[in-house]
DRENMAR-35764 format. One record per residue (C-alpha): residue in one letter; z, y, x; residue number from 0. Coordinates in pm, whole numbers, plus 50000, padded with zeros to 5 digits. Layout:
// residues N
A	Z	Y	X	NUM $
...
***
This chain:
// residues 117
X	22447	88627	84539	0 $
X	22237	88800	84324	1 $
X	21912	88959	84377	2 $
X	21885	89275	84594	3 $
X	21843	89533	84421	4 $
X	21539	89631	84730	5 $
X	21404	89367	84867	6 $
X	21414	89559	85202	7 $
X	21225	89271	85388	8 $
X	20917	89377	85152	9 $
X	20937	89741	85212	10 $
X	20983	89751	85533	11 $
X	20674	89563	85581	12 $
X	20497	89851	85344	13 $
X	20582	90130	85554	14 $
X	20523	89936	85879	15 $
X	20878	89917	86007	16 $
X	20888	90316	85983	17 $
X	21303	90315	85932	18 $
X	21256	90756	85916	19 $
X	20953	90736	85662	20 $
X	21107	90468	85415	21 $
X	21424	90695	85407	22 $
X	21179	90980	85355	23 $
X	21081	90754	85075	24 $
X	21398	90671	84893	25 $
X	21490	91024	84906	26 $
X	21129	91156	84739	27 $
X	21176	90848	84464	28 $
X	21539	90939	84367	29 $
X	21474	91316	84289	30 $
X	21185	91159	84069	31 $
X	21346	90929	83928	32 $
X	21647	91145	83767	33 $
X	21372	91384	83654	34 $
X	21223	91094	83515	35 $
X	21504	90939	83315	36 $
X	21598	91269	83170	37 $
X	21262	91312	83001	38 $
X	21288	90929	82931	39 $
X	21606	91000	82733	40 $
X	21476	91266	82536	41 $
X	21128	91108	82475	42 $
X	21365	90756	82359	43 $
X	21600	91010	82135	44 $
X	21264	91177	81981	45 $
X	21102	90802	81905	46 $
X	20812	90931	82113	47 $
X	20660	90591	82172	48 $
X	20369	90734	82371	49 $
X	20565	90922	82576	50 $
X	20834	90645	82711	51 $
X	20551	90418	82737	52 $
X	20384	90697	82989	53 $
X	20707	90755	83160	54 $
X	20809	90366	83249	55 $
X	20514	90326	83312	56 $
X	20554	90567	83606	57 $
X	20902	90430	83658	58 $
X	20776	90122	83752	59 $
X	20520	90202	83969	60 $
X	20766	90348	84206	61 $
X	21013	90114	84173	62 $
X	20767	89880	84307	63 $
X	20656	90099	84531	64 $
X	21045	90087	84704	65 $
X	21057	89694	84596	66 $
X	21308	89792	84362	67 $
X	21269	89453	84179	68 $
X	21499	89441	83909	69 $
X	21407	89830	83834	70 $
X	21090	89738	83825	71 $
X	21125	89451	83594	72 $
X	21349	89706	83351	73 $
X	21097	89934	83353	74 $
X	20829	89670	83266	75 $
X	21031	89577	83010	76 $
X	21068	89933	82816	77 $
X	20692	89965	82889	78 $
X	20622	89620	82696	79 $
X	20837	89751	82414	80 $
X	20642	90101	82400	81 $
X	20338	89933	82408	82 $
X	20507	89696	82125	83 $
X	20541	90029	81904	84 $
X	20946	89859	81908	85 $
X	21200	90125	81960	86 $
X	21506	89864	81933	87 $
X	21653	89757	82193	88 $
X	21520	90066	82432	89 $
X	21853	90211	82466	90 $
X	21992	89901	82649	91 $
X	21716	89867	82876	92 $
X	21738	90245	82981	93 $
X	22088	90148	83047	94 $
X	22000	89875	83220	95 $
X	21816	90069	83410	96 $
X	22066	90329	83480	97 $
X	22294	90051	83589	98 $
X	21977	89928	83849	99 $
X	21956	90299	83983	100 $
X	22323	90314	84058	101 $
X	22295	90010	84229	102 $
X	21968	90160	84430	103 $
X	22174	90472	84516	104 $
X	22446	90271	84667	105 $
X	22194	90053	84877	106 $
X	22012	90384	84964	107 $
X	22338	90551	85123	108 $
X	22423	90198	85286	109 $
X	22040	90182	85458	110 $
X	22098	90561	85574	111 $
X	22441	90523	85704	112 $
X	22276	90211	85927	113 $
X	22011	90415	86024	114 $
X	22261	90688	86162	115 $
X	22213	90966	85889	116 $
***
């Protein structure tokens, strides 16, 4: 088995247990993070290399903040090619990263369907 894509052990622990706050959570960090990748997509498309380095850099920090590991490494990864001033190979890592999000929506409904919402 792969790795999760939320290491729910590790956020749980973050938020104390709180089941209603960490789906409070989840919910804030997906609205962001659409938001997010939209202005990531046009900053990529305009070569703005300060820009996508700003925005994955915010990426990640709430992907870890959710111990979304493998978004967070994704995002790490864009941010290292920002800083890098290297604009190939950004477009697979923001699909990457679209690919990780899916996969964080999925575990996101899963968690609230456990939890009774």
């Amino acid at each position: 088995m792969s790795e999760e894509i939320i290491d729910l052990k590790d956020v749980l622990e973050r938020v104390q247990d709180d089941k209603e706050l960490l789906i409070e959570l989840f919910d804030i960090y997906m609205e962001d993070f659409l938001v997010k990748r939209k202005a990531l997509g046009e900053a990529i498309s305009a070569h703005d290399i300060a820009k996508i380095k700003e925005i994955a850099h915010s990426m990640k920090g709430s992907s870890g903040n959710i111990s979304a590991k493998p978004l967070h490494a994704a995002c790490l990864k864009l941010e290292s090619l920002a800083k890098d001033g290297k604009t190939d190979g950004m477009q697979e890592v923001a699909i990457q990263i679209d690919g990780y999000f899916e996969a964080v929506k999925v575990f996101v409904a899963r968690f609230k369907k456990d939890m009774g919402h």
